[in-house]
C-alpha angles and dihedrals in degrees: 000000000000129000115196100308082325108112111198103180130000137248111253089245086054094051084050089061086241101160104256090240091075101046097112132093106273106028121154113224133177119243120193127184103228104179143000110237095179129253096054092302113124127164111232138183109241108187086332096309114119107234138170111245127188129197139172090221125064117256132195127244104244101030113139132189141142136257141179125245128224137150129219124181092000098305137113113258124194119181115180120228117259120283096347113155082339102290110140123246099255138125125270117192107214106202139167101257108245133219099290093045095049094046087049089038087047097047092045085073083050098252128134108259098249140125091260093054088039086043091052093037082060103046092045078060097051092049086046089236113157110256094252115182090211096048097038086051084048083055110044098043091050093044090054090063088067097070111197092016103056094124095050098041086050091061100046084047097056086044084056104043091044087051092047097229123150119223138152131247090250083064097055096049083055100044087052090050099048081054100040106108096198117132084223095053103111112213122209106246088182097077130082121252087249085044095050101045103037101123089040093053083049092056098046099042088071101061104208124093114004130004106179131195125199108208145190139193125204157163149213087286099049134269124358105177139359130206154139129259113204125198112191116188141185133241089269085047098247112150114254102167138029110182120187124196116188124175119191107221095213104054115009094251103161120192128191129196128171113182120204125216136199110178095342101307127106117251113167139013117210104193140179148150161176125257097356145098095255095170089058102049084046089061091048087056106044089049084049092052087044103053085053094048093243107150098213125144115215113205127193115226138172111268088249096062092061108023114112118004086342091234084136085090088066113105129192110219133206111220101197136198141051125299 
């Protein structure tokens, strides 16, 4: 449903991170088999978007072949060309896993099926890591020592890991609260500005992945607001994600903003808030975008899906079938 450039839910092909120029009946869209997982389970590349595919036959790592895309009752339907690579011509049905897949798909990696060992699962696909049991189990069991904050320690602790940077657990208490927006977070005024950000200027100094800026605005009087930039690039160091975080002091407002890019340009903009009325300030900005001819979509979201480092929007799929 779209009202005006305002989107206020997306299409199940869209939800799938298939790219929005193939979202028609018909479309012809490349599938790779990227690894072999064991026990039929491989992960593939649909259109660009990393899914889990299972099949009853072997396949290679490497193959490649096309496919066209349709829906029926609301699902996601692939169906190979004739004959291509060998794969014979039959429909796949591509398809978010639901509860009983995830908590099967989580627990396979030897992790217990909760929201911290999901939540990690989803930011080690975002930064593109190998699900690793070993390294998953590191994670996890570090993440849950930070009661009240395991999400987002799970995700400072994949950045970490994928940047290759050594740190105590001291430091990462520090680094969540540097980055922590809340107006009852106490920072310590007593250390220095190096003291105080030295796992942050770690992080930042290695350009890949995730830089990340806590902010504050404020006036004659003292702070306003406080908040978190977060700049996520790609291997080639493009910018894909800007996330802004922003916390007003005098009445808990909370406003959330991830900003999607494709070669340097805008696209969408996935918002969200507390306290306030978020659907309103959504239709401000996309008159604002439209008077400059800027072709943006703005799409409303629940808080969860863009806080942090936003990786809650990352699925994992069953491609299902046989190839």
């Amino acid at each position: 449903m779209v009202h005006g450039g305002i989107s206020v839910y997306t299409g199940q092909l869209s939800r799938l991170g298939i790219p929005k120029q193939t979202l028609r009946e018909g479309s012809q869209v490349l599938v790779r088999i990227i690894a072999d997982k064991g026990g039929g389970r491989y992960e593939g590349s649909v259109a660009g978007a990393r899914v889990s595919i299972t099949s009853k036959q072997p396949l290679a790592t490497g193959t490649t072949f096309t496919a066209s895309i349709s829906s029926k009752n609301g699902q996601i339907l692939l169906t190979p060309n004739l004959g291509e690579n060998n794969i014979a011509q039959q429909t796949f049905e591509l398809s978010v896993m639901q509860n009983e897949q995830l908590a099967s798909f989580i627990q396979s990696f030897g992790l217990p099926a909760d929201e911290t060992s999901f939540h990690l699962m989803q930011q080690m696909k975002q930064l593109g890591m190998k699900m690793d049991s070993a390294l998953l189990a590191k994670i996890y069991n570090l993440s849950v020592k930070f009661k009240g904050k395991e999400k987002r320690a799970g995700e400072l602790l994949s950045i970490l890991t994928k940047k290759g940077i050594d740190f105590s657990e001291e430091d990462l208490l520090a680094l969540l609260q540097e980055l922590d927006s809340n107006p009852d977070d106490q920072d310590d005024g007593q250390k220095s500005t190096q003291q105080k950000y030295k796992l942050l200027n770690k992080i930042n100094s290695i350009k890949n992945t995730w830089q990340m800026l806590p902010y504050e605005i404020v006036s004659a009087v003292g702070p306003l607001a406080k908040g978190s930039l977060g700049f996520f690039v790609d291997e080639a160091t493009s910018l894909k994600l800007l996330n802004v975080e922003c916390n007003w002091l005098s009445n808990n407002h909370k406003y959330l903003f991830s900003l999607e890019y494709l070669k340097g340009q805008c696209t969408n903009i996935k918002m969200s808030g507390q306290g306030v009325d978020v659907s309103k300030l959504a239709y401000i900005l996309d008159g604002r975008l439209s008077a400059s001819g800027k072709q943006i979509s703005i799409e409303l979201v629940e808080p969860e899906l863009i806080e942090g480092t936003a990786c809650g929007q990352e699925e994992f799929f069953a491609f299902g079938g046989e190839v």
